[in-house]
C-alpha positions as CSV (number, residue, x, y, z in Angstrom):
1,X,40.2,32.3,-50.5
2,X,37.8,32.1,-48.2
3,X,34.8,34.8,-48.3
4,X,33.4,35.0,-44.5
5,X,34.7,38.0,-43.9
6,X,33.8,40.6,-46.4
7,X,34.4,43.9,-44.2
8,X,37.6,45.1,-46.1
9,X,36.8,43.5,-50.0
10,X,36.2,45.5,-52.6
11,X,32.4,45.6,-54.2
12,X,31.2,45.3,-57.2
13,X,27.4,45.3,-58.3
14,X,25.9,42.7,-60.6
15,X,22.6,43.2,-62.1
16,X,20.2,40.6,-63.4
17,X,16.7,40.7,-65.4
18,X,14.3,37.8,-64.2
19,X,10.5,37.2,-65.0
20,X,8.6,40.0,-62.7
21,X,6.1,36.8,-61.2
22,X,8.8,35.1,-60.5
23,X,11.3,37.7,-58.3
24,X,8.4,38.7,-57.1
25,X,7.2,35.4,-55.6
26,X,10.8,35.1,-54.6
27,X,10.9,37.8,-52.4
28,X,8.2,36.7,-50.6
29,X,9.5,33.4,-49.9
30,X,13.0,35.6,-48.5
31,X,11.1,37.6,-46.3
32,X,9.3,34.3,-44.7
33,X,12.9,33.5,-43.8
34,X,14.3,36.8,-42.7
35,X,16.1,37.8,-45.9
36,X,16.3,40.3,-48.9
37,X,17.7,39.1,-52.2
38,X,20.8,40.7,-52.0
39,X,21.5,38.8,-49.1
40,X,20.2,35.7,-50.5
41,X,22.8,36.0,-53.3
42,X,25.8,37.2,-51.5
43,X,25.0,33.8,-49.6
44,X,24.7,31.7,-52.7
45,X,27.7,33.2,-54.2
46,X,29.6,32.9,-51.0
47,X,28.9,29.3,-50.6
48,X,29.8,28.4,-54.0
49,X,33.1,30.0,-53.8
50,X,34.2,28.4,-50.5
51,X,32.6,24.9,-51.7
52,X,33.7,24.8,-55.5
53,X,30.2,23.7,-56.5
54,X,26.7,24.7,-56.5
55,X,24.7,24.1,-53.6
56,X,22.3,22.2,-55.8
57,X,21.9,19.8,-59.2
58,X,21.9,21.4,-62.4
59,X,18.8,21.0,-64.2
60,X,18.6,19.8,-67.4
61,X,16.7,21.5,-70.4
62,X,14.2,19.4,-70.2
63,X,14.2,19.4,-65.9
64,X,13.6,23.2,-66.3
């Protein structure tokens, strides 16, 4: 399925907890680029449903 054209789907909302310095310094970053995060992560999810993947390597424990 592909998810470019969300007019007619049915939403649901997903709810997170992240470190407060970090969505913080996140949103920043968005607004730099134009975005908020919700838009930021209906693009990330989009793209990893139409792609089958993420859009970038999985870290490893001791990566992160």
């Amino acid at each position: 399925m592909d998810y470019k054209d969300q007019t007619s789907m049915q939403k649901t909302q997903l709810s997170i907890s992240v470190d407060e310095d970090l969505a913080k310094d996140v949103q920043e970053k968005l607004e730099m680029l134009g975005l908020d995060q919700s838009d930021f992560l209906i693009g990330l999810l989009t793209n990893i449903a139409n792609n089958k993947k993420l859009p970038f390597s999985k870290l490893t424990n001791e990566e992160e």
